[in-house]
C-alpha positions as CSV (number, residue, x, y, z in Angstrom):
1,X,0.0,0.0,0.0
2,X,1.6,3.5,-1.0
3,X,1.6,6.0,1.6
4,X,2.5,9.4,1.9
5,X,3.1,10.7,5.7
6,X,5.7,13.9,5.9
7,X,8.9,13.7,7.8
8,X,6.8,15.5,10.5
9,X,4.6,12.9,11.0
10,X,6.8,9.6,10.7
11,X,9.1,11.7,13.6
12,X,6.5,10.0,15.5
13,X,7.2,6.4,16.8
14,X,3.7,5.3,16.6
15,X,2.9,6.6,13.1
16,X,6.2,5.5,11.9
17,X,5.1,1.6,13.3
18,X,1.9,1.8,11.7
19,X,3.2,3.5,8.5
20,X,5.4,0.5,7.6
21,X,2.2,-1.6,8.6
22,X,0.4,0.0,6.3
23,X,2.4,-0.5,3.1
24,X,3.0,-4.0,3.9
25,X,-1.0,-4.6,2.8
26,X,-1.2,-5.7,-1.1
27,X,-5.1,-5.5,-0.8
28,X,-5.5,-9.4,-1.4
29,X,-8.4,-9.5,0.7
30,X,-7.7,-12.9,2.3
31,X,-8.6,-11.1,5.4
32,X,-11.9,-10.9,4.8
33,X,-12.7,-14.7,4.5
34,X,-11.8,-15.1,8.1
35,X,-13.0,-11.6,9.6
36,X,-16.2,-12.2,11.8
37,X,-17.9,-8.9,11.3
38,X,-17.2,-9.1,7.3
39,X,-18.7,-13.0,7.4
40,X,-21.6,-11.5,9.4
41,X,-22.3,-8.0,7.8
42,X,-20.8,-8.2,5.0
43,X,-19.3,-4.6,4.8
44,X,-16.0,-3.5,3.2
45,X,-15.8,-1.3,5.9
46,X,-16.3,-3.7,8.4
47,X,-13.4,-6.0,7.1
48,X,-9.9,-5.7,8.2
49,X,-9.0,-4.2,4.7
50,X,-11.5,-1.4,4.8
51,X,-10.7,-0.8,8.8
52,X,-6.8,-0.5,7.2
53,X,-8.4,2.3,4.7
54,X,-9.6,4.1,7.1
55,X,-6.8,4.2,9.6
56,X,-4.5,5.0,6.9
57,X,-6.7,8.1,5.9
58,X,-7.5,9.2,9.2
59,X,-4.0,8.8,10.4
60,X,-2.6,9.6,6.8
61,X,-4.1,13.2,6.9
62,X,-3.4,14.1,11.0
63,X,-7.0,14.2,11.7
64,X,-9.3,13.4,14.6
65,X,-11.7,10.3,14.4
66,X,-14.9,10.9,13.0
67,X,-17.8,8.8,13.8
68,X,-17.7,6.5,10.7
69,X,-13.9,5.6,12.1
70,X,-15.2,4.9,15.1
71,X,-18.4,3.0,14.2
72,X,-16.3,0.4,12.1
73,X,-13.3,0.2,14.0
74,X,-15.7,0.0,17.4
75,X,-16.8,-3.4,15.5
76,X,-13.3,-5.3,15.5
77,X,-13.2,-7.8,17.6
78,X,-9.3,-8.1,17.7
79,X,-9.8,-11.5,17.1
80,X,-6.5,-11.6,15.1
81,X,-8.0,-14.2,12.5
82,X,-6.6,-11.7,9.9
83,X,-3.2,-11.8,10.9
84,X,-3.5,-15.8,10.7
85,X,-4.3,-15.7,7.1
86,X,-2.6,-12.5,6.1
87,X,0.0,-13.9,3.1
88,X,2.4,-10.5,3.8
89,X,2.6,-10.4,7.6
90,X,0.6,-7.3,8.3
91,X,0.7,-6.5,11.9
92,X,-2.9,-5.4,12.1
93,X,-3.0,-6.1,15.5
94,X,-0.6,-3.1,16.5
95,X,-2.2,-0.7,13.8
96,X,-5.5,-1.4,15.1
97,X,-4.2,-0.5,18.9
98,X,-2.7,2.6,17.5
99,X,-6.2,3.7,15.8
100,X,-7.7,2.9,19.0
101,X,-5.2,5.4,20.7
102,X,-6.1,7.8,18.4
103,X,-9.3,7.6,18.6
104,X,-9.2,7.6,22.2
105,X,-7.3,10.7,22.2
106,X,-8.9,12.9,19.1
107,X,-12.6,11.9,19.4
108,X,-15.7,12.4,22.0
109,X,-18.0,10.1,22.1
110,X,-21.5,10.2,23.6
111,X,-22.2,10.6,27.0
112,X,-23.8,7.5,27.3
113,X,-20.9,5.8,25.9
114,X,-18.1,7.7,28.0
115,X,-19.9,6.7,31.1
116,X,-20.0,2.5,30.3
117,X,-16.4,2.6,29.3
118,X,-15.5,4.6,32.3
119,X,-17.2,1.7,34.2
120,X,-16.0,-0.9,32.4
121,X,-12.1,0.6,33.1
122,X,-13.0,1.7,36.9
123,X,-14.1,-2.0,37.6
124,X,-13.4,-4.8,35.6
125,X,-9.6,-4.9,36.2
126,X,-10.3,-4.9,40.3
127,X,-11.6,-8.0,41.6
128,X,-12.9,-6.8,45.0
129,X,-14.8,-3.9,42.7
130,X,-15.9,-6.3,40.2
131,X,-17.0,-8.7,42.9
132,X,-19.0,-6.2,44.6
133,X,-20.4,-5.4,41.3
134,X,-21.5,-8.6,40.4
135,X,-22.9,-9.1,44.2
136,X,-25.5,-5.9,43.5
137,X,-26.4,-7.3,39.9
138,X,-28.1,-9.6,42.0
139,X,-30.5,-6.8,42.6
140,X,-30.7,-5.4,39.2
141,X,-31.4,-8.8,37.4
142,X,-35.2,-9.0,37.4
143,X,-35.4,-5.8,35.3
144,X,-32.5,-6.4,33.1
145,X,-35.3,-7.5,30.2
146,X,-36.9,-4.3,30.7
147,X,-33.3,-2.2,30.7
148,X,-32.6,-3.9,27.4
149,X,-35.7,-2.5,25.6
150,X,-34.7,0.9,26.5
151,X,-31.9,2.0,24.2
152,X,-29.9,4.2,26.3
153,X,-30.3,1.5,29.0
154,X,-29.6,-1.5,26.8
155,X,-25.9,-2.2,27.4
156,X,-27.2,-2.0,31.1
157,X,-29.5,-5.5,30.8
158,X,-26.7,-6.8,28.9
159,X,-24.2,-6.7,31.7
160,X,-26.8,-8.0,33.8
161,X,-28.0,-10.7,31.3
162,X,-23.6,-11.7,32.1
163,X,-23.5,-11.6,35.2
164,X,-23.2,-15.1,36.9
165,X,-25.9,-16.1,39.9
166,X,-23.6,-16.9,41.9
167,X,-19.8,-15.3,43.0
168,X,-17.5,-17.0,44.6
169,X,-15.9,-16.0,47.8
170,X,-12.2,-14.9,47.4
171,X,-9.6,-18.0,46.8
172,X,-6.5,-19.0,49.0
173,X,-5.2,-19.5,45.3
174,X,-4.8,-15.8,44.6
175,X,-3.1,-15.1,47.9
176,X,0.6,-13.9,47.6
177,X,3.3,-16.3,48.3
178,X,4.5,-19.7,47.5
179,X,3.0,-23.0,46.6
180,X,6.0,-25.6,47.2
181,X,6.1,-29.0,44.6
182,X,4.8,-32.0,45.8
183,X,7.1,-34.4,43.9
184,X,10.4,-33.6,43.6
185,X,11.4,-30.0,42.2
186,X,11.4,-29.9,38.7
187,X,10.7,-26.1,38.4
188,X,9.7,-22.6,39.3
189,X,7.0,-20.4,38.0
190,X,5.0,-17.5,39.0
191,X,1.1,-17.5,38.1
192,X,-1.0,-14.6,36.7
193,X,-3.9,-14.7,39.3
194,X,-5.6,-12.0,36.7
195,X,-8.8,-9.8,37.6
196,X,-12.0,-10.9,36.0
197,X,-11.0,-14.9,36.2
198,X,-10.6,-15.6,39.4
199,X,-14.0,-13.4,40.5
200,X,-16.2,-15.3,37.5
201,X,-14.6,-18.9,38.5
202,X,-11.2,-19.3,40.5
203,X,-11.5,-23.2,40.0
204,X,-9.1,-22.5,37.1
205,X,-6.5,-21.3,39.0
206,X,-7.0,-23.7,41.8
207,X,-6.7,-26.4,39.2
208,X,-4.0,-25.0,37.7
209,X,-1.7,-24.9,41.0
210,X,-2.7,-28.2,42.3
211,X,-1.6,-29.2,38.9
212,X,1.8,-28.1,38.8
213,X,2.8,-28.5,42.4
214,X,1.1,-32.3,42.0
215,X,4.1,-32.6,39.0
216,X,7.0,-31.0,41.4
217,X,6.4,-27.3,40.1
218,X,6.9,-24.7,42.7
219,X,4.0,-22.2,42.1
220,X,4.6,-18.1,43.3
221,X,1.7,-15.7,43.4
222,X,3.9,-12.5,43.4
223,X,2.5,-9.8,46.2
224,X,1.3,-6.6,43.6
225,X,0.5,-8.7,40.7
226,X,-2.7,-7.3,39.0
227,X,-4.8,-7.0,36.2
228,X,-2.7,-7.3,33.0
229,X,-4.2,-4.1,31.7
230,X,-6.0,-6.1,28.1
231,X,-8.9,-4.7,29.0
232,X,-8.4,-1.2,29.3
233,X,-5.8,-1.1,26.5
234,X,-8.6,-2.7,23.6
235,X,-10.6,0.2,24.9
236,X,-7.6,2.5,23.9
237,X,-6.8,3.8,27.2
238,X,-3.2,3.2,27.1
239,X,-1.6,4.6,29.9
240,X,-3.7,2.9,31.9
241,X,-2.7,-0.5,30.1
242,X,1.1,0.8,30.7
243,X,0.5,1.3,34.1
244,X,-0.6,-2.2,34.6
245,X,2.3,-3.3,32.9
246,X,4.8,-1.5,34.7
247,X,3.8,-2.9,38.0
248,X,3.8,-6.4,36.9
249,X,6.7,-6.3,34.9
250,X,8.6,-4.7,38.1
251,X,6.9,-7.7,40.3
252,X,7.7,-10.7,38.0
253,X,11.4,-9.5,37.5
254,X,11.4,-9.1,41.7
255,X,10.1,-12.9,41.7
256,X,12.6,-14.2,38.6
257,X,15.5,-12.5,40.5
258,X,15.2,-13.7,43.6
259,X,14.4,-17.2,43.1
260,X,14.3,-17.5,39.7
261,X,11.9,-18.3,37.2
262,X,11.2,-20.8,34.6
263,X,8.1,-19.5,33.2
264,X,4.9,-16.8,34.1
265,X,2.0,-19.1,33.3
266,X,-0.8,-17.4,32.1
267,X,-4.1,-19.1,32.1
268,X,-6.2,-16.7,30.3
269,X,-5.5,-16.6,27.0
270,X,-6.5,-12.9,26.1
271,X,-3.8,-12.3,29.3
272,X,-1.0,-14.1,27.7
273,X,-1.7,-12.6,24.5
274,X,-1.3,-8.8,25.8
275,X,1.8,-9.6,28.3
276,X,3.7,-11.6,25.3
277,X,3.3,-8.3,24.0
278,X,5.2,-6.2,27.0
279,X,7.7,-5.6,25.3
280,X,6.4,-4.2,22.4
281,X,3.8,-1.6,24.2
282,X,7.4,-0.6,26.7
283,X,10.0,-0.4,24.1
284,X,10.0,3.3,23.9
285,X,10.4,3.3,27.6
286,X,14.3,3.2,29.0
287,X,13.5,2.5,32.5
288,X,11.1,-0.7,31.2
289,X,12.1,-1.9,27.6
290,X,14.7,-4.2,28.6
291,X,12.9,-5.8,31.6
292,X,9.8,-6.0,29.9
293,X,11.0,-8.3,26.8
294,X,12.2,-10.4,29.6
295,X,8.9,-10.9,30.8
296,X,7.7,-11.5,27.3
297,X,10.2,-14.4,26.6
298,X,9.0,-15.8,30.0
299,X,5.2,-15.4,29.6
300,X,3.4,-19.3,28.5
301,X,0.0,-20.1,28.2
302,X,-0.3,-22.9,30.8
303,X,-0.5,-25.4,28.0
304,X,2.4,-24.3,26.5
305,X,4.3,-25.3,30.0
306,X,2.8,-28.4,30.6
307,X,3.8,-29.6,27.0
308,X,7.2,-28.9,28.2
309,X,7.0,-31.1,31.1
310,X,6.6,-34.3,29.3
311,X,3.2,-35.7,31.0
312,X,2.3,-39.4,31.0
313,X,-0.5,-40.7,28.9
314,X,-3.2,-41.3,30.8
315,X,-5.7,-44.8,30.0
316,X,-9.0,-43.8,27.7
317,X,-11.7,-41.5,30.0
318,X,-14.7,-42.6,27.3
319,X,-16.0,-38.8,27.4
320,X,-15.4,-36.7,24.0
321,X,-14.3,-33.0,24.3
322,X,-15.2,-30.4,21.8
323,X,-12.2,-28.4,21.8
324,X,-13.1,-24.3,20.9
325,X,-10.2,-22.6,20.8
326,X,-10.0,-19.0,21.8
327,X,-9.0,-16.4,19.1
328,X,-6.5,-14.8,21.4
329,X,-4.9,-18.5,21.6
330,X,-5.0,-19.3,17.8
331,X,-4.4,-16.0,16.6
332,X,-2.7,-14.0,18.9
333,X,-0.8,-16.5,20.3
334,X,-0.6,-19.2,17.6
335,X,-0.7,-22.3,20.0
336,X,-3.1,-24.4,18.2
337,X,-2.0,-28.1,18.6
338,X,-0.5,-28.2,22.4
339,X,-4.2,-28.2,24.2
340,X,-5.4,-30.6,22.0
341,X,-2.4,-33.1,22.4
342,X,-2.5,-32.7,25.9
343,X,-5.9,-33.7,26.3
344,X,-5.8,-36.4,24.5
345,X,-2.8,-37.6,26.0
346,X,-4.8,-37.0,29.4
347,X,-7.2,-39.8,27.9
348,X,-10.2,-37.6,26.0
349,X,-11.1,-38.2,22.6
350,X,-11.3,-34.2,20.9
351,X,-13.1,-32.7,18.3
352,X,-12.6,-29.5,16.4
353,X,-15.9,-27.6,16.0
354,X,-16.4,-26.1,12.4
355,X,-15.7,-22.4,11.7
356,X,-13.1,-22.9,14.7
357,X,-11.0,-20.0,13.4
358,X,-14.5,-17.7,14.0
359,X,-14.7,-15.6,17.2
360,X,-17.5,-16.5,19.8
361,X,-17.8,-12.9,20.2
362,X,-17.0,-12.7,23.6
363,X,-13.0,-10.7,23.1
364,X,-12.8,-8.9,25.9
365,X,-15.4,-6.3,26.8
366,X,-16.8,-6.4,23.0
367,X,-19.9,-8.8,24.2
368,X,-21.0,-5.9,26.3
369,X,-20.1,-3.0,23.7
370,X,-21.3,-4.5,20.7
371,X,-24.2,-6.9,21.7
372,X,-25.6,-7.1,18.8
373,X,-22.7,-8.6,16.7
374,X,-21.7,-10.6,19.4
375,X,-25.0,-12.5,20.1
376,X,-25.1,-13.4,16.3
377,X,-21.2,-15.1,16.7
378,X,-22.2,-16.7,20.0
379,X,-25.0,-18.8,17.9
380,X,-22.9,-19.3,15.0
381,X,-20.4,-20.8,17.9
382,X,-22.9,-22.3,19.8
383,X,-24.2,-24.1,16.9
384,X,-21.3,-25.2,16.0
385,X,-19.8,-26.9,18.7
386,X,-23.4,-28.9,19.5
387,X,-22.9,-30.2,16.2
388,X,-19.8,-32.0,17.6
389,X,-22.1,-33.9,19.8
390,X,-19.3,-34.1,22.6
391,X,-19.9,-34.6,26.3
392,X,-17.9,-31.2,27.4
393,X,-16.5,-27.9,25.9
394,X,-12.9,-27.2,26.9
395,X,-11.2,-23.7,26.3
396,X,-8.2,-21.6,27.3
397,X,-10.0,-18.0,28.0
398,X,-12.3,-17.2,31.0
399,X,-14.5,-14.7,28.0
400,X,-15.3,-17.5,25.8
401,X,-16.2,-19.8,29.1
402,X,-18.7,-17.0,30.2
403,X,-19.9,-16.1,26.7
404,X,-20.7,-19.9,25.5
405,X,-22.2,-21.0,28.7
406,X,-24.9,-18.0,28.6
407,X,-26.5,-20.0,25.1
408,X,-25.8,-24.0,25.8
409,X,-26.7,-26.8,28.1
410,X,-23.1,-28.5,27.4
411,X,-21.0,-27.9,30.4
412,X,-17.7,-26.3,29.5
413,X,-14.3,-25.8,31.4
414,X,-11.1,-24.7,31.1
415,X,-8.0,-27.0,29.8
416,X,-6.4,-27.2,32.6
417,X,-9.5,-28.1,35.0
418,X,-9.5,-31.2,33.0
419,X,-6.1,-32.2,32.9
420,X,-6.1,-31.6,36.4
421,X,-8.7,-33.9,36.9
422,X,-6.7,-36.6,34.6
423,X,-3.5,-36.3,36.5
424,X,-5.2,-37.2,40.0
425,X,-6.9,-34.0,40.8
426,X,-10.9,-34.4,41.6
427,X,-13.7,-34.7,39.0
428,X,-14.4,-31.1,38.2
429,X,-17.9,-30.1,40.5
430,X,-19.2,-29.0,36.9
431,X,-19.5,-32.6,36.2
432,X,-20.2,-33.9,39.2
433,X,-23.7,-32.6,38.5
């Protein structure tokens, strides 16, 4: 793609990133075979090669966001499925956090708007705030129909609709210090506790540390870990994201220093997704560039570690597993085949739902922001995986866990719930039912 920003402009960093982006895109279009919102509306502008248009006008000619800008690029999921099929390695996923930026920075949106968002950033990445939250939805629920039927309102019942029935008291797993191996040492690794996981279900990381220290891991929760600042940064609030990133950066290299580290298992997969990506978002930072590529060459999704440790095949459980894997896992993270060899080493047969490379619409805060949209991908998904006609969904991202269980009867988990239970951990309570 020919461009044509002054010297002025491509002084900046940023613009000089997403300049050379920009005219990496030959216009193929592959993108839009695998873009969600293009499958679904079916609108140039609504493809990852229109959104690339439009960022490379908007940004091209130094001007604010306009409410077309917003409207389309407000509609990307950031599943990534572009940058999967892209033939010329187009970053879209940085140009489309720069546009956000921008956008963030140049444009006001409604009231209305401003004040959800707000919300979303003032709560979501604090568990004892999001826990509270979810504890007064309690009240709100009965008239969530009625808030949705109100348009200023709507986004309101949708929360609502979201919100689980139940919350879960706070979980020894998340308390600072450290979990010693069971079995003789074999390694050391700090956990991301996260924000929104361990309020919506902390089985996962419960599982997950019973796990490791069951196969002679030594486990750390890190005092001052927090939210890994995904959220707030696909909402284009970045100095928020940074500020996140800072203080975790600064309390995994405390952790790797003093005792060492082989890994910083992540068991969200949006998480891992955004931290792998440290050290791009902190390289224009002196005090942080260095130790945050460090954290980014340490940061595994949790199947990425276990594949590393070599597990034992376990004999044949007789229950099949429809396997969805999370867009931030396949795309963002391209780990496609470890999950699935590790549960059927672990003794489940797996399938692969069709359309598996198609977001469930959950991706972050997007199921909230864009209801619409993301209600028709949940029922494409949906649909999809009951077509496997498998006993239980397993994923690798607390979003699509909450986002698939609100449309099916099939009881899903997370990876590692399983292959705890396989490695002589107890039967999930989910199927104990």
């Amino acid at each position: 793609m020919q461009t044509n920003f002054t010297a002025a402009q491509l002084a900046d960093p940023h613009v000089a990133e997403s300049e050379a982006i920009l005219r990496k895109c030959v216009h193929c279009g592959f993108c839009t075979a695998t873009c969600p919102t293009y499958v679904t509306l079916g609108n140039e502008l609504d493809s990852p090669r229109g959104r690339i248009y439009l960022i490379k006008d908007m940004l091209e000619n130094g001007r604010p966001a306009d409410e077309e800008v917003v409207t389309h690029i407000d509609r990307c999921l950031s599943c990534l499925a572009c940058m999967t099929t892209c033939p010329s390695d187009v970053n879209y996923m940085h140009l489309v956090d720069h546009a956000r930026v921008h956008i963030e920075n140049t444009y006001k949106r409604p009231l209305k708007d401003r004040l959800v968002r707000a919300m979303l950033a003032a709560v979501l990445p604090y568990p004892s705030r999001f826990r509270l939250a979810l504890k007064a939805a309690r009240i709100g629920r009965p008239f969530a129909a009625l808030l949705r039927r109100v348009p200023p309102l709507k986004t309101f019942g949708v929360m609502l609709d979201l919100a689980p029935r139940h919350v879960a008291p706070p979980s020894n797993a998340d308390q600072p210090g450290t979990r010693a191996a069971d079995a003789e040492r074999r390694g050391r690794v700090a956990i991301l506790t996260g924000c929104a996981q361990p309020v919506l279900k902390p089985e996962i990381n419960e599982a997950t540390i019973r796990l490791l220290t069951r196969l002679g891991v030594e486990v750390v929760v890190p005092d001052g870990e927090g939210c890994c600042g995904a959220l707030v940064h696909h909402m284009g609030r970045e100095e928020q994201a940074l500020v996140s990133a800072r203080r975790n950066v600064d309390v995994w290299i405390k952790a790797a220093d003093e005792g060492g580290l082989d890994a910083i298992v992540i068991t969200a997969s949006g998480c891992g997704t955004t931290i792998k990506d440290y050290g791009h978002m902190l390289r224009l930072d002196p005090a942080y560039a260095e130790k945050a590529a460090r954290v980014s060459a340490l940061a595994k999704d949790i199947t990425e570690y276990l594949t590393s440790l070599d597990l034992p095949r376990q004999e044949a459980k007789n229950m099949t597993v429809a396997y969805h894997s999370a867009c931030s896992m396949q795309h963002g993270q391209k780990i496609t085949v470890a999950p699935k060899l590790l549960l059927k080493n672990a003794g489940f047969t797996v399938r692969d739902p069709a359309e598996g490379h198609l977001c469930c619409g959950s991706a972050g805060t997007y199921n909230i922001l864009q209801p619409e949209i993301s209600a028709t991908l949940k029922a494409r998904k949906v649909k999809n995986i009951e077509a496997t006609k498998a006993d239980i969904i397993a994923t690798g991202n607390i979003g699509c866990i909450t986002q698939i269980a609100t449309s099916t009867k099939m009881p899903i988990l997370h990876t590692v719930e399983l292959l705890d239970w396989a490695y002589g951990g107890e039967k999930p309570a989910l199927l104990q039912k």
